[in-house]
C-alpha positions as CSV (number, residue, x, y, z in Angstrom):
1,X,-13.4,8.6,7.8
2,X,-15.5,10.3,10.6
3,X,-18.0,7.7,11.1
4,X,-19.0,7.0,14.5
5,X,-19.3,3.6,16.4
6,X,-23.3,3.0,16.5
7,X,-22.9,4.0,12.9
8,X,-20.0,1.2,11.9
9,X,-22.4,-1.4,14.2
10,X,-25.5,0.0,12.1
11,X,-23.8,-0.9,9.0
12,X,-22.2,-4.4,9.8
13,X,-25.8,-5.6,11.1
14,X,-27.5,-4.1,7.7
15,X,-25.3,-6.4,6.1
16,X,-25.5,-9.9,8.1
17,X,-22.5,-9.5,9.8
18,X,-21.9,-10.8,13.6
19,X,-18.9,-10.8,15.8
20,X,-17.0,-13.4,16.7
21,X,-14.0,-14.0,19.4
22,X,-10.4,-14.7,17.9
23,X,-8.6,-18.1,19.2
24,X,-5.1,-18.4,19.5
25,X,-4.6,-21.7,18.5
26,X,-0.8,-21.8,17.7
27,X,2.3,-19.7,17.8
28,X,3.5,-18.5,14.5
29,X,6.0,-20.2,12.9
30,X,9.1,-20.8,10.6
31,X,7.1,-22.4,8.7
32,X,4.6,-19.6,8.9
33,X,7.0,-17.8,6.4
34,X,5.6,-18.3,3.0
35,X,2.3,-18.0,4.1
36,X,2.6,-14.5,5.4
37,X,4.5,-13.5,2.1
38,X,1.6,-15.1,-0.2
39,X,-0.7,-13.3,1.8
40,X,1.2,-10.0,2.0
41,X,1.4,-10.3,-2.0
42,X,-1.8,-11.1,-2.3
43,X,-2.8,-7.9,-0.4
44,X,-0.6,-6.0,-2.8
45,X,-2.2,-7.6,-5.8
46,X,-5.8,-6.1,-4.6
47,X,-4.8,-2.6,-3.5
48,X,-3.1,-2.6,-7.0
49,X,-6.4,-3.5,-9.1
50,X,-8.2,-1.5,-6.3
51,X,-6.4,1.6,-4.6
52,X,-9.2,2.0,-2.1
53,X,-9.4,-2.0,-0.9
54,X,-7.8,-1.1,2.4
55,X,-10.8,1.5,2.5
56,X,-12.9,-1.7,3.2
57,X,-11.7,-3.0,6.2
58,X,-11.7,-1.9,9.6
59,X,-9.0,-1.6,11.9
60,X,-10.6,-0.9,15.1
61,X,-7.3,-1.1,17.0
62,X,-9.0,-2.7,20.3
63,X,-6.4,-5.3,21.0
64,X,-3.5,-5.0,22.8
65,X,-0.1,-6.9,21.8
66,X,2.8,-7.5,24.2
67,X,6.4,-8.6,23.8
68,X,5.8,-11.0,26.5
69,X,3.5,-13.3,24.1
70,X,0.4,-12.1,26.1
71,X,-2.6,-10.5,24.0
72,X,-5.8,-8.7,25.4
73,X,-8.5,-10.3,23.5
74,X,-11.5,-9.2,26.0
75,X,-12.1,-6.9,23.3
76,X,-10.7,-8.7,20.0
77,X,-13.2,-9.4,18.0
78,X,-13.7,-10.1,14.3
79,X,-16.9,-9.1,11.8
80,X,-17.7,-11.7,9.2
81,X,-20.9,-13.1,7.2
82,X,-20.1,-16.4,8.1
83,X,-19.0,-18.4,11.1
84,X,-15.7,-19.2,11.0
């Protein structure tokens, strides 16, 4: 997928799309558990009735995670047709 940034921005504005900042609200977790294996079933679910569903979201890879518990969210951000 060669598309280029202005391209990618084009196409999320087309559609109603706007950015919005991620909150960390909580640590993960024990509890945490089942919900990341529904979800990670769920995801396996949709790429089954869809091989290409990964196709369809975009990893932009502009945060950085540390060991340490500390996350760069300056440039975090998430696209969505409604506020969350």
């Amino acid at each position: 997928n060669d598309l280029d940034k202005k391209s990618v921005l084009k196409i999320l504005e087309l559609n109603q799309f706007h950015p919005y900042k991620v909150h960390l609200v909580q640590e993960l977790s024990y509890d945490d558990f089942d919900r990341r294996i529904e979800f990670s079933e769920l995801m396996m679910e949709r790429i089954d009735e869809d091989p290409n569903y990964l196709s369809n979201i975009v990893f932009s890879e502009e945060a950085t995670f540390q060991l340490n518990d500390y996350v760069n969210r300056h440039n975090c951000k998430f696209w969505s047709d409604t506020n969350p």
